[in-house]
VMD Tcl script that draws the C-alpha trace (Angstrom):
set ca {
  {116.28 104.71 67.35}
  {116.21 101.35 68.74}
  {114.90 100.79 72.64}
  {118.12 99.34 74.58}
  {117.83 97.94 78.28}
  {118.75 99.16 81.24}
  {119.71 95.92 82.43}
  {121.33 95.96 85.61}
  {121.44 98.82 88.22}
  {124.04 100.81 88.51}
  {126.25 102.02 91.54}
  {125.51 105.64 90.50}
  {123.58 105.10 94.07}
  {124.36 103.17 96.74}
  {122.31 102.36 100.44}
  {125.82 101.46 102.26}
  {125.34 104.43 102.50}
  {123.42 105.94 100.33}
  {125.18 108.55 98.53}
  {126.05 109.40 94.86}
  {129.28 108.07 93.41}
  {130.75 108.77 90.57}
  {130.63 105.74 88.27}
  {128.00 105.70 85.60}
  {124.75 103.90 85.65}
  {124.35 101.59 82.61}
  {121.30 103.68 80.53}
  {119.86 104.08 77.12}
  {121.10 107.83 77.13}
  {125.11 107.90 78.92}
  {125.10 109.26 82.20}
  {124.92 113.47 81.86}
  {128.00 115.58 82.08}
  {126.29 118.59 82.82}
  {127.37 122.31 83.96}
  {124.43 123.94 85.40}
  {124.08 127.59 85.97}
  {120.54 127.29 87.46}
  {118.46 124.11 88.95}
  {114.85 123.71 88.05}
  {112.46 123.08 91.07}
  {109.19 122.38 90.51}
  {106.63 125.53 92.04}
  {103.63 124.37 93.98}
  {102.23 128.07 92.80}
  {98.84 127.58 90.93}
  {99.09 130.61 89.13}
  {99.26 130.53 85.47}
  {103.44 131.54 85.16}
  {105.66 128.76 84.72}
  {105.94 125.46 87.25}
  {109.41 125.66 87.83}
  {111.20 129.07 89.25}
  {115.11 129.87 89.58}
  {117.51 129.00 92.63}
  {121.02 129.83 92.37}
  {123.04 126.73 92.61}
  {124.71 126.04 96.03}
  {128.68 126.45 96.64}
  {130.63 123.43 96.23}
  {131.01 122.30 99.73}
  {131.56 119.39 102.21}
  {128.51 116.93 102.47}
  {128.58 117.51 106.61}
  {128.02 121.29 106.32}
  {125.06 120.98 103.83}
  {121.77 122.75 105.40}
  {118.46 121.44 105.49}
  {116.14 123.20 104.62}
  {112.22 123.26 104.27}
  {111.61 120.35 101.43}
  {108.57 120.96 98.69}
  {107.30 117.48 99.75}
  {106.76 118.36 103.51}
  {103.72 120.67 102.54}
  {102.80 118.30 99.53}
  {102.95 115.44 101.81}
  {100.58 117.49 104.50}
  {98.29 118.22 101.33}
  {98.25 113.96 100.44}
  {97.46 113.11 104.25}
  {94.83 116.02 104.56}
  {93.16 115.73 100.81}
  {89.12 115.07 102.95}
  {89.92 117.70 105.22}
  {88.45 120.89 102.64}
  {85.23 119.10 101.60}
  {83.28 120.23 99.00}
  {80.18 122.22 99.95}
  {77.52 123.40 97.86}
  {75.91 126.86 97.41}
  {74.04 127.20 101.02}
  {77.32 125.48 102.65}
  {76.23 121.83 102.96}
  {78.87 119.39 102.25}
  {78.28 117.90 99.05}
  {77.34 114.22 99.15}
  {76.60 112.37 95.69}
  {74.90 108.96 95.16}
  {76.74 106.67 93.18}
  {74.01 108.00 89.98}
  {74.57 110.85 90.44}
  {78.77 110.50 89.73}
  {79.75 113.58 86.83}
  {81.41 111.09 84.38}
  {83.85 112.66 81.97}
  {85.67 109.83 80.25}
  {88.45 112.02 79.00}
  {90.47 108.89 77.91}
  {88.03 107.25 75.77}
  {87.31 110.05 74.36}
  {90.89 111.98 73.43}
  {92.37 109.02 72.81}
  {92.87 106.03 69.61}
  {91.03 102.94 71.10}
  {90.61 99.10 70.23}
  {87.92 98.89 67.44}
  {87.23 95.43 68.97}
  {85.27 94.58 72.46}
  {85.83 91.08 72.62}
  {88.33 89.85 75.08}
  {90.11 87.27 73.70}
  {93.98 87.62 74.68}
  {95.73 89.75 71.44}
  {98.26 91.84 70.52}
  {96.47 95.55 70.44}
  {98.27 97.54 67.76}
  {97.60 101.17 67.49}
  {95.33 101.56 70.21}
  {95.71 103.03 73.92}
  {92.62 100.93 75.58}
  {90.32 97.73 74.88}
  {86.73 98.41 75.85}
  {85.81 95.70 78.16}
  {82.76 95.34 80.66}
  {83.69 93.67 84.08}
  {82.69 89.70 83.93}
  {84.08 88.60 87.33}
  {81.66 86.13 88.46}
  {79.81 86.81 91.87}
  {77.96 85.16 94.53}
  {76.37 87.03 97.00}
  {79.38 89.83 96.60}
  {79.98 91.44 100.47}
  {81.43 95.00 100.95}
  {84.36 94.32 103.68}
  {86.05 97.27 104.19}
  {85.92 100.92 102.75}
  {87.93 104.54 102.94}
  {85.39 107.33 104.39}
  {88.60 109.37 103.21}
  {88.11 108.57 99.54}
  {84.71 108.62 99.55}
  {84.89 112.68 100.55}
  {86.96 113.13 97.72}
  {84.85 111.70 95.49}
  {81.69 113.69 97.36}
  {80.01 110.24 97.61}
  {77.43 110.07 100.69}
  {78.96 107.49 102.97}
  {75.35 106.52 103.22}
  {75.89 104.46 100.13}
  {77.68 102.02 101.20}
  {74.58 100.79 103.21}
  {73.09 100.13 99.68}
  {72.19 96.98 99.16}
  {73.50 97.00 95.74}
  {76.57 98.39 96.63}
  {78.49 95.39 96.15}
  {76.85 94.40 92.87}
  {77.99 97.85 91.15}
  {81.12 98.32 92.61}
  {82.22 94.56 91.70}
  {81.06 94.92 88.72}
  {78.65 92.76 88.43}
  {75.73 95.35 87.99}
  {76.67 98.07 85.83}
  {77.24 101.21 87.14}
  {75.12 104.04 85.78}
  {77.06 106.47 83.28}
  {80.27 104.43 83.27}
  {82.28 103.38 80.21}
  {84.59 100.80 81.15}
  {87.94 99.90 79.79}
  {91.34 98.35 80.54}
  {94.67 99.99 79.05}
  {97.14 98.93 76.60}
  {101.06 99.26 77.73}
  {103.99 97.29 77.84}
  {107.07 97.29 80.01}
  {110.44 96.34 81.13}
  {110.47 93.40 83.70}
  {113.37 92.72 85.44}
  {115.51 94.76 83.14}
  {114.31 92.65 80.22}
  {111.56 94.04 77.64}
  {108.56 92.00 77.96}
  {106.45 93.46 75.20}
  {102.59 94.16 75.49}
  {101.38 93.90 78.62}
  {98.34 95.69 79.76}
  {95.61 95.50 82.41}
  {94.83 92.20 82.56}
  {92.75 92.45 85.62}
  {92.13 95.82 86.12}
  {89.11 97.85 84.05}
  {88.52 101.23 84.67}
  {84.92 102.35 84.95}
  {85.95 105.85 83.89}
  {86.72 109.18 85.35}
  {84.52 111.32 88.10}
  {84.78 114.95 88.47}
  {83.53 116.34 91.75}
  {83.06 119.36 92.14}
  {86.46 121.06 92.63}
  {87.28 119.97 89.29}
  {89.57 116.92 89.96}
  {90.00 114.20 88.20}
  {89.34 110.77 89.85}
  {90.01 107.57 87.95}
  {87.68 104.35 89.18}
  {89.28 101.01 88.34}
  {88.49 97.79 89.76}
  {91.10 95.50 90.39}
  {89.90 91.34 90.08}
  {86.67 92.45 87.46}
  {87.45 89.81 85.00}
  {89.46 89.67 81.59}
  {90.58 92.17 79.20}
  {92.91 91.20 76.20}
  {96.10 91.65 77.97}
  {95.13 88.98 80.58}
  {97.09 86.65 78.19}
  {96.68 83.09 79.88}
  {95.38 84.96 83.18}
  {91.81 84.30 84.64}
  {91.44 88.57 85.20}
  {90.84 87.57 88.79}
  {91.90 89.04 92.42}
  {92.01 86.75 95.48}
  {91.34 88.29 99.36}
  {95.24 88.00 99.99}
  {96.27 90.34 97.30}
  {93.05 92.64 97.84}
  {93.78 93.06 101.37}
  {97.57 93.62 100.90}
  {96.44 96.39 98.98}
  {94.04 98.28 100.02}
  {95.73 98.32 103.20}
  {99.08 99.52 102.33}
  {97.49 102.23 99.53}
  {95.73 103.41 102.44}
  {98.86 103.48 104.71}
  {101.20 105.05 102.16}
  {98.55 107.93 101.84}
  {98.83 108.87 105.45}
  {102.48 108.09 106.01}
  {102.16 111.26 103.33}
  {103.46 109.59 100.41}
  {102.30 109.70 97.08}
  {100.09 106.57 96.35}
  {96.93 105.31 94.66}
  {94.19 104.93 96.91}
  {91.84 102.15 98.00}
  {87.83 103.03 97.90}
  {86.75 99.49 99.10}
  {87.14 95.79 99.19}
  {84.88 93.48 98.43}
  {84.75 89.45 98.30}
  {83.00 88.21 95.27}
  {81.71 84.89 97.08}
  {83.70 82.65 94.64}
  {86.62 80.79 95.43}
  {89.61 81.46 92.48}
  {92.69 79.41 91.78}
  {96.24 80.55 92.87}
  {99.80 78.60 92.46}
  {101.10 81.52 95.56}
  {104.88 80.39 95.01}
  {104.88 78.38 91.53}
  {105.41 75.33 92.75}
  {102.74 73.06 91.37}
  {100.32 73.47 94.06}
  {97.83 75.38 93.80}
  {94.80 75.94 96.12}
  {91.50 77.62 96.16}
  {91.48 80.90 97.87}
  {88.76 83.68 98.29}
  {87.96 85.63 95.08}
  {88.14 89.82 95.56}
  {88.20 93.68 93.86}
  {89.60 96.45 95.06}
  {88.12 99.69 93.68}
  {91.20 101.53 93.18}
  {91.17 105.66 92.73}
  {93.68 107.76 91.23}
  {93.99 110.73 89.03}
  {95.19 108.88 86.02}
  {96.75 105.43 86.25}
  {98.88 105.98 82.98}
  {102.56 104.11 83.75}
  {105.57 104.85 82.22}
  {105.34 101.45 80.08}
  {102.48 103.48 78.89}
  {104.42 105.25 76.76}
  {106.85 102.92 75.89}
  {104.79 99.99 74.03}
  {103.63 102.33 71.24}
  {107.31 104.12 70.45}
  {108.48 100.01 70.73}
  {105.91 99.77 68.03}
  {107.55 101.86 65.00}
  {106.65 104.81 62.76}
  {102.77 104.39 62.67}
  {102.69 104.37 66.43}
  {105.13 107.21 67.51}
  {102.16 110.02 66.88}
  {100.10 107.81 69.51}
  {103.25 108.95 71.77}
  {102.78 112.65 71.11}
  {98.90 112.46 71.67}
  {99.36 110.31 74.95}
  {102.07 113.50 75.93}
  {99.77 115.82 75.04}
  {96.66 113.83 76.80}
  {98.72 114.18 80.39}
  {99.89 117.48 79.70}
  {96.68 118.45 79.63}
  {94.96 117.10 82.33}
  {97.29 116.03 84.58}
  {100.34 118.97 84.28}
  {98.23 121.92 82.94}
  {100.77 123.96 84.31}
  {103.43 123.45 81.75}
  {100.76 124.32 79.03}
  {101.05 127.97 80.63}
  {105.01 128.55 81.26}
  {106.04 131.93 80.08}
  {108.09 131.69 77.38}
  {109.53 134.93 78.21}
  {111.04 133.38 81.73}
  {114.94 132.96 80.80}
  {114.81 130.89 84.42}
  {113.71 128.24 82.31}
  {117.24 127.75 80.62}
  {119.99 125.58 81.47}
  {123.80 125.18 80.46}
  {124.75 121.60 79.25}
  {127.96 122.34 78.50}
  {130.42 125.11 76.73}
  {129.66 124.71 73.00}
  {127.03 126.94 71.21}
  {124.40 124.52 71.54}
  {124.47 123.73 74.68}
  {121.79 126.15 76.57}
  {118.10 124.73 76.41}
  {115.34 126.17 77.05}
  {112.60 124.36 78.63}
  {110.01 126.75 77.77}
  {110.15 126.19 74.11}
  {109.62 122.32 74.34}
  {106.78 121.22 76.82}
  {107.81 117.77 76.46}
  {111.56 118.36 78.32}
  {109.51 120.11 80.78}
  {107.49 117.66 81.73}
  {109.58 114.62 81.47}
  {112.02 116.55 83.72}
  {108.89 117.26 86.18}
  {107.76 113.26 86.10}
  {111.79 112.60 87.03}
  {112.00 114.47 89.99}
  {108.93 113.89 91.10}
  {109.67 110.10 90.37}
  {113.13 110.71 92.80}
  {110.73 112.67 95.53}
  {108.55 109.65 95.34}
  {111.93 106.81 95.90}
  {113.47 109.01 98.49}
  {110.32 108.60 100.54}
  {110.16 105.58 99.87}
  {113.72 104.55 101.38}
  {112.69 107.13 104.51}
  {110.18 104.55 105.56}
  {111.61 101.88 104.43}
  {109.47 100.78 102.14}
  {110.60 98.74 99.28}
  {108.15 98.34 96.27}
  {109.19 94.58 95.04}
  {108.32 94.76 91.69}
  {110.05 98.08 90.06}
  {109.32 97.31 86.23}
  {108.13 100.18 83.98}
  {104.89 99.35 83.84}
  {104.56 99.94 87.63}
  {105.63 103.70 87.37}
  {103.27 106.50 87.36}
  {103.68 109.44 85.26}
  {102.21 111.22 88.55}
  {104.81 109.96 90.95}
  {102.97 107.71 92.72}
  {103.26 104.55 94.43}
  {100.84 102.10 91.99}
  {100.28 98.13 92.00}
  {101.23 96.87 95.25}
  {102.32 93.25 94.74}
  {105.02 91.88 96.80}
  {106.11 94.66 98.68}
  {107.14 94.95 102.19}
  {108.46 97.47 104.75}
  {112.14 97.04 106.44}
  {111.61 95.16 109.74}
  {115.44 94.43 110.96}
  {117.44 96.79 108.68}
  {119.29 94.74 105.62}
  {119.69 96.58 102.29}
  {119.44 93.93 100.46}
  {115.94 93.04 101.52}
  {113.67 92.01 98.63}
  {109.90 90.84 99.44}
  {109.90 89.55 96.07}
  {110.80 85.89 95.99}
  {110.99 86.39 91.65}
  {113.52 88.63 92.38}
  {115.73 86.56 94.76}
  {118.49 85.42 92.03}
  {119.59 89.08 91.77}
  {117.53 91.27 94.01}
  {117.39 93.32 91.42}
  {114.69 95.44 93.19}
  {115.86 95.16 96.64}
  {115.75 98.13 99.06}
  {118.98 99.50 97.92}
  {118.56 99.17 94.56}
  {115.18 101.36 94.67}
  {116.86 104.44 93.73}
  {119.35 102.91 90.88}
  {115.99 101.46 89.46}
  {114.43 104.61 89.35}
  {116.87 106.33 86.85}
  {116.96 103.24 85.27}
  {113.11 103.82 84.41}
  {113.56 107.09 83.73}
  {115.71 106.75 81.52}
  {113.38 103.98 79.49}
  {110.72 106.90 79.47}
  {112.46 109.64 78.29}
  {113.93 106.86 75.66}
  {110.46 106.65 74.36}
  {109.74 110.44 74.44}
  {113.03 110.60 72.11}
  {112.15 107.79 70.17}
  {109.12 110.05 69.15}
  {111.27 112.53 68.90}
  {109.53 114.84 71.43}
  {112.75 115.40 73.25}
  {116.31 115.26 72.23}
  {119.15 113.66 73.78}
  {120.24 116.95 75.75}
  {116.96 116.86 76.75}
  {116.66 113.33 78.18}
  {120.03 113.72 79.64}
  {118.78 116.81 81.90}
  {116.25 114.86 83.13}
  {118.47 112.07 84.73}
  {120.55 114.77 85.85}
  {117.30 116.36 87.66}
  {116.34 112.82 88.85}
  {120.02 112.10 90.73}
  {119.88 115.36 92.41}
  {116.21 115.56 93.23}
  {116.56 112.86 94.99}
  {119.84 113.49 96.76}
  {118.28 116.80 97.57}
  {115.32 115.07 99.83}
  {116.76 112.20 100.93}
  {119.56 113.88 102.97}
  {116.55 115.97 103.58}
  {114.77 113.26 104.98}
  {117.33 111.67 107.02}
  {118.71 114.65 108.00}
  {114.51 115.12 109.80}
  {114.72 111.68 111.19}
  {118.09 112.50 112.88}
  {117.01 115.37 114.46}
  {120.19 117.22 112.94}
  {119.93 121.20 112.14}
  {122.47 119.77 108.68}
  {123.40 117.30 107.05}
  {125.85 115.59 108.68}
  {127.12 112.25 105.95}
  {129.41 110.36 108.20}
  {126.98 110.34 111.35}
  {124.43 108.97 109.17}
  {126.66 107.23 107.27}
  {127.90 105.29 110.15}
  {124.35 104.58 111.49}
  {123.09 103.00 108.61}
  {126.30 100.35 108.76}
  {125.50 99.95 112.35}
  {121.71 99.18 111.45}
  {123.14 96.36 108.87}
  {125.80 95.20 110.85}
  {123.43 94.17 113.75}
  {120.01 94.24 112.12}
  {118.47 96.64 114.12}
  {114.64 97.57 113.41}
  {114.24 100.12 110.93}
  {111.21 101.34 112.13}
  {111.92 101.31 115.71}
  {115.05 102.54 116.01}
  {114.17 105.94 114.45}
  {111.14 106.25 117.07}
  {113.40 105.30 119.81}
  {116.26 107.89 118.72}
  {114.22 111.03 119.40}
  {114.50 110.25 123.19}
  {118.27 110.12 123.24}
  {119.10 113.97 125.51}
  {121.46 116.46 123.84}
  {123.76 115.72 126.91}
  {127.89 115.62 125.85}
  {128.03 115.02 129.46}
  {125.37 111.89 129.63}
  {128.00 108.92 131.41}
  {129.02 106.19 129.30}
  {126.52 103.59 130.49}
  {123.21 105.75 130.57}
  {124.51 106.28 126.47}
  {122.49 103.33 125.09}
  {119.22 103.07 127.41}
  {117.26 105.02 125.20}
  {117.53 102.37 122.13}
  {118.08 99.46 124.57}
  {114.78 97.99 123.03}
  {115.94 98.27 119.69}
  {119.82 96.92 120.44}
  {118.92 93.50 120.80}
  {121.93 90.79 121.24}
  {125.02 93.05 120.51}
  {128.39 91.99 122.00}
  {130.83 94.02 123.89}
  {132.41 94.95 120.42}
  {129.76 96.17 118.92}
  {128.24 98.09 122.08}
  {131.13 99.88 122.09}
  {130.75 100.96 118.35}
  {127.14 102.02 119.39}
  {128.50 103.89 121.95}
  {130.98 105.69 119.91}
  {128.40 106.36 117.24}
  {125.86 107.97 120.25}
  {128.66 110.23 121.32}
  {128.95 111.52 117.77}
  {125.65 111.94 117.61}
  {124.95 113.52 120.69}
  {128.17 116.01 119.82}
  {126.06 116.71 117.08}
  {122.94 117.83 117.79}
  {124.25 119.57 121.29}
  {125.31 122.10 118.56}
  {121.71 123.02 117.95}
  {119.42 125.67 119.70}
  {116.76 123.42 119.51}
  {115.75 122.04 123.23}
  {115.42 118.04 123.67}
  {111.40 118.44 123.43}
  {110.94 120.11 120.65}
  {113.22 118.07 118.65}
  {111.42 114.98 119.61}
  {108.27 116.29 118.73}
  {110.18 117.16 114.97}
  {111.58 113.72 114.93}
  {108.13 111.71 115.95}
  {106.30 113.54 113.51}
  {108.79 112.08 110.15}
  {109.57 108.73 112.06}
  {106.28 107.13 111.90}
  {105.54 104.24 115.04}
  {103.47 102.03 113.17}
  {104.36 100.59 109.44}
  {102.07 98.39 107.92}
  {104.58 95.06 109.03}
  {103.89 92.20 106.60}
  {103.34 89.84 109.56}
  {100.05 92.78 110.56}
  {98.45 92.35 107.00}
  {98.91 88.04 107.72}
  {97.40 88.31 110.86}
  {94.30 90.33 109.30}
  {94.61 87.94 106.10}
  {94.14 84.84 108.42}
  {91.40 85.87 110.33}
  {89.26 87.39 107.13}
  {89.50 84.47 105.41}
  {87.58 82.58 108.32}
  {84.88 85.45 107.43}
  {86.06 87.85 110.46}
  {87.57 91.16 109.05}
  {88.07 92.81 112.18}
  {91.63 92.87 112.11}
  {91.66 94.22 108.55}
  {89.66 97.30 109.92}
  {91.95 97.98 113.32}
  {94.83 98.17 110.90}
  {92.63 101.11 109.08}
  {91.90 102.50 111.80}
  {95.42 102.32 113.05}
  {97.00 103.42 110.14}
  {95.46 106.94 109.58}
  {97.31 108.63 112.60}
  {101.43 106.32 111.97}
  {103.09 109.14 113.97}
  {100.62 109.36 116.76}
  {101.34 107.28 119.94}
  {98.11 104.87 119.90}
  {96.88 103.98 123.53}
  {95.94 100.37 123.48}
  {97.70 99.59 120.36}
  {101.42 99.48 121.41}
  {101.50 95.42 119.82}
  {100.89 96.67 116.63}
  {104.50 97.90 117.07}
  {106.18 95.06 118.19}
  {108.89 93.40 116.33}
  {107.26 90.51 114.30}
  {106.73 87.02 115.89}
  {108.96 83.68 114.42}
  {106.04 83.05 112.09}
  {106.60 86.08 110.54}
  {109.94 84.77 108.42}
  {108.34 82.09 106.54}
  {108.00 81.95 102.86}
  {104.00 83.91 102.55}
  {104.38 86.15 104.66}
  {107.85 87.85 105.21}
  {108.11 87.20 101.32}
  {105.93 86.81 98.47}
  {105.61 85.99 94.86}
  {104.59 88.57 92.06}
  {100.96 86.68 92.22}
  {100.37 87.61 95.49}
}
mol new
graphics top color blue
foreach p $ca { graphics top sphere $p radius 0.5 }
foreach p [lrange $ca 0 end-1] q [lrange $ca 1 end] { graphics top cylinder $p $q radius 0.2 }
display resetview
């Protein structure tokens, strides 16, 4: 079975609004005709039954009447914000607190897993291998820790004592080994921009290995800038401060604006200056080398996957092992469903093969739980407005999590079309409307590979698109239904809203935070309707006042309706619309100043960004619409170097 592209997205979503229509996305697999007697929903339960339970399927019924209800991701998106809250404690009821030697290494990966007989780095094709063991060779000069995460530190149990070591920097740049680390970058490929690029790889990330602490979870070290691997191709392996920053920062911000994401342990400069063309051009410029130390609980990618089934029969087992290698230690759960549970079945369609039965093939189980946690993850994404840049396979966690932040950006004035990427500006391929399109799209490359290795079939494959489309339907009229305020879903108030936003460019971020202080008053006069949001209508015309007047009415007719008194739901509405967004212009403005040497900015914007919903005394700029400056090329925009 040959690998075909998903080259273009589809309309099977679309951001004006953003609903499902009915015309089929352009995938490897056609789009899923399915007749389902019972949805799968994944169970946060860490018992040993089965990760998925039953829920009968919903009437057929209009799109304004639809209820919201409690979503999964509201308590898994408290658990990501409060992960250093339950620290670890030992015996006598200390909190645990390693040195960096005394890290429990497992190394899981090297170990389970066919790697590179070769350690040399020259840039090669890897064939039947799923890493290249490389040591870190990023050259240093007086390296200087800059900024850290006391967050990340807890759950790693280290003592935040150490990063008053002196050697700190030296083993956490890589420059000094650190002790019981086994470092190595991976091996994947990917589609870019719809197009299959081949072997890719990290070529400046290696990962030191994985640390246990001492709840038993899994925490993957990488450094980000250490040097080359074999997939750096004509790359030096290097980081500069511009990237580093941009990413630590916004890993950090993601985790507390509770959405799935990598994390950031610290940043460091290595003291040497490294060579960067920022927009292709031919002119390039010398610009302050940098690592991130980078933590997750795996950093496998779809594209993972993908370059060994690309690779033919000899590779396809390394497909099952990598499966069974996640399954394992990432998704344990679906190891343990009970094969007894008929719950786990599903009807594809009226012939006498249609019913599957996810229990008796772990793969369709967990591809199916990677898609909807993949849709969880984009309809988060568009309730922030965050928009990732760079959507190729090789940038998508198996986990669901927001990984390698390149040119991405959050909405400032509200245009679905936005694309920080200036690669992508021919098609804006990955724009913010796109995002969801381009996550079936991905999916559908994955479970391609899965079949390809013939660990799932094509009924299989198909489900979990299906799952994908109405995962994420399910939480993203979830989601705006919680930023409206609204007791339902209500499609043509929001509807209507977002055309407004485009229409006259209103602030994304803003406008939400403003909304919650619009009264429940049907009685409110005509010209008292619009004070609330008069900081966020900037330079509308009598025409379109008057729509935003009409739209207010609506709105206000709406959530009148509701027992809920004006108080209480602003306090709902303020905690899922956050104030402050990590604005491109905010991570300039800290970029500027730290490459003068002062990194104070960089370290109000951590500070600022662990509490997003909280009104901030003294830091009311920080949510200010951004300055002129902020719309040149570098800044509002930026290439997939930066």
């Amino acid at each position: 079975m040959l690998l075909r592209v998903c080259s273009s997205p589809s309309s099977f979503f679309n951001l004006r609004p953003l609903h499902l229509l009915t015309s089929s996305p352009k995938l490897p697999f056609g789009r899923p005709s399915l007749r389902r007697e019972f949805r799968l929903i994944p169970s946060r339960s860490s018992s040993s039954s089965s990760s998925f339970h039953r829920m009968e399927s919903p009437p057929a019924s209009s799109s304004s009447q639809t209820p919201v209800t409690a979503s999964e991701t509201d308590s898994l998106a408290k658990d990501l914000q409060n992960q250093n809250l339950g620290a670890s404690v030992d015996e006598g009821g200390a909190k645990i607190k390693r040195k960096l030697e005394d890290f429990n290494w497992d190394h899981s990966f090297v170990k389970e897993l066919p790697g590179d007989p070769r350690s040399d780095v020259t840039s090669r094709e890897v064939l039947h291998a799923c890493y290249s063991k490389v040591s870190p060779s990023v050259p240093v000069d007086d390296p200087q820790l800059v900024a850290w995460s006391d967050s990340v530190a807890e759950l790693l149990e280290l003592d935040p004592k150490e990063f008053e070591r002196p050697d700190f920097p030296l083993l956490l740049s890589g420059a000094k080994p650190l002790p019981g680390s086994m470092p190595y970058a991976q091996c994947y490929g990917g589609h870019q921009f719809g197009m299959w690029a081949g072997q890719l790889g990290d070529g400046r990330a290696i990962t030191l290995g994985e640390v246990l602490n001492s709840k038993g979870e899994r925490w993957e070290l990488q450094l980000k800038g250490a040097g080359k691997t074999p997939y750096s191709r004509f790359a030096d392996g290097l980081a500069v401060l511009r990237s580093s920053i941009r990413e630590f920062l916004c890993s950090e911000a993601m985790h507390f604006l509770g959405i799935p994401t990598t994390r950031a342990l610290c940043l460091l400069t290595t003291g040497q200056d490294v060579t960067r063309d920022m927009f292709y051009d031919g002119n390039p410029k010398e610009e302050p080398g940098a690592i991130v130390c980078r933590v997750s609980q795996s950093f496998l990618r779809f594209g993972s996957y993908q370059i060994h089934a690309s690779r033919g029969e000899e590779d396809l087992e390394i497909v099952r092992k990598l499966a069974d290698y996640a399954i394992k230690h990432h998704f344990p759960h679906i190891e343990s469903m009970n094969r007894s549970d008929d719950s786990l079945s599903f009807i594809t369609g009226k012939e006498d093969d249609s019913v599957v039965d996810l229990t008796s093939n772990k793969y369709a189980a967990w591809v199916v739980e990677i898609a909807e946690r993949t849709a969880t993850l984009v309809a988060r994404w568009q309730g922030v407005g965050f928009t990732h840049g760079v959507l190729n396979t090789d940038n998508m966690s198996i986990l669901g999590q927001t990984i390698d932040y390149g040119p991405f950006g959050f909405l400032d004035a509200f245009d679905p079309s936005f694309t920080p990427n200036t690669t992508d500006l021919p098609g804006r391929r990955y724009c913010f409307a796109n995002q969801p399109d381009i996550g079936l799209c991905n999916i559908a490359q994955f479970a391609k590979s899965l079949a390809v290795a013939e660990l799932i079939n094509q009924k299989e494959a198909n489900y979990a698109m299906e799952r994908y489309g109405e995962k994420f339907m399910d939480e993203y009229q979830a989601i705006m239904s919680k930023k409206l305020g609204l007791s339902k879903y209500n499609k043509e108030i929001i509807s209507k809203l977002l055309n407004n936003m485009a229409v006259d460019k209103v602030d994304y971020t803003n406008f939400f935070r403003l909304l919650s202080n619009v009264k429940a008053d049907p009685n409110t006069p005509e010209n008292e309707l619009l004070k609330p949001l008069k900081a966020a209508l900037l330079d509308i015309g009598k025409e379109r006042k008057e729509a935003w007047i009409k739209w207010v009415q609506a709105y206000i007719q709406e959530v009148s309706g509701s027992d809920t008194s004006d108080e209480e739901r602003k306090a709902r509405m303020d905690s899922v619309n956050p104030k402050y967004i990590l604005r491109n212009y905010l991570c300039q403005s800290a970029i500027d100043a730290a490459e003068q040497g002062d990194f104070s900015e960089v370290n109000n914007l951590i500070r600022l960004m662990k509490n997003p919903y909280e009104d901030q005394p003294g830091m009311e700029k920080y949510a200010r619409l951004p300055p002129a400056w902020a719309y040149r090329p570098g800044v509002c925009m930026l290439s997939c170097s930066s």
